[in-house]
N, C-alpha and C positions, 0 to 999 in steps of 0.2 A: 468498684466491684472487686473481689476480693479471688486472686487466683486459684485454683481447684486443679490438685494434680489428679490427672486424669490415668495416671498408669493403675491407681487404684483400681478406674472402675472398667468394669469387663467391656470387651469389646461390642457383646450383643447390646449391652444399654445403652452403649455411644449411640451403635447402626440405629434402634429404635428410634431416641429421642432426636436424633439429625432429620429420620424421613418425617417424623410429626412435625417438626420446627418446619421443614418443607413445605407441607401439606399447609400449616397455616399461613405461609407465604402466598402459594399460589391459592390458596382462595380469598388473602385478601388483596391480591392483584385481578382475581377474578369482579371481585365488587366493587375497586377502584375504576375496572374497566380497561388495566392495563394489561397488555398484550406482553408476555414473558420474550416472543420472540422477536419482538420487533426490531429493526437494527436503524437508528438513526440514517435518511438519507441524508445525500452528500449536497450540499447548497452551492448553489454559484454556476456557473456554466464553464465548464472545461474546453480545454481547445481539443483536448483528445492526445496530447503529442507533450512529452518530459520535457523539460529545459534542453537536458540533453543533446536529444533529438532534434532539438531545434537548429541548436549551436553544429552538431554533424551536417545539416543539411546545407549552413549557413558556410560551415566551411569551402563541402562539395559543389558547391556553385558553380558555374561554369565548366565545370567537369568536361560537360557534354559537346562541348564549344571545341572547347582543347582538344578532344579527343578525335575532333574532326579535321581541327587544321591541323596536328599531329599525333598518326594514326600508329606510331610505333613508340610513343611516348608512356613514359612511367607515373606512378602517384609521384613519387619523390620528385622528376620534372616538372611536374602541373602546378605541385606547393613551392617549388623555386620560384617558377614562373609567375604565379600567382603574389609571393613575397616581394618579388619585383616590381611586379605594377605589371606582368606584360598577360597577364590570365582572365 
């Protein structure tokens, strides 16, 4: 296909010739039967929850434990304590 500088041609025949090239698009997605709007759904079954998420929760474990046997205790005491063995 051979390049065509297009500053030559005026702006109205661009706009024209773009909505016809359109027009026979969606009519011929119309008689393939294909749906312009459709958006691929998503396959597989999700847990609902980022890796992330996961890993934060996996961290904050026993959180709630610690914070009962030590009711004036810090994050920074809980992650010692927890790096210890004692959480």
């Amino acid at each position: 296909m051979t390049d065509i500088d297009l500053t030559a041609v005026p702006l109205a025949a661009l706009t024209v010739e773009i909505k016809r090239r359109m027009n026979e698009l969606e009519a011929a997605r119309a008689e393939l039967g294909l749906d312009s709007t459709a958006v691929p759904s998503k396959t597989g079954k999700s847990s609902g929850k980022s890796t992330a998420s996961k890993a934060a929760v996996k961290r904050w474990a026993g959180w709630d434990a610690y914070k009962v046997q030590h009711p004036n205790a810090t994050r920074t005491e809980f992650f010692k304590a927890k790096k210890a063995g004692k959480a």
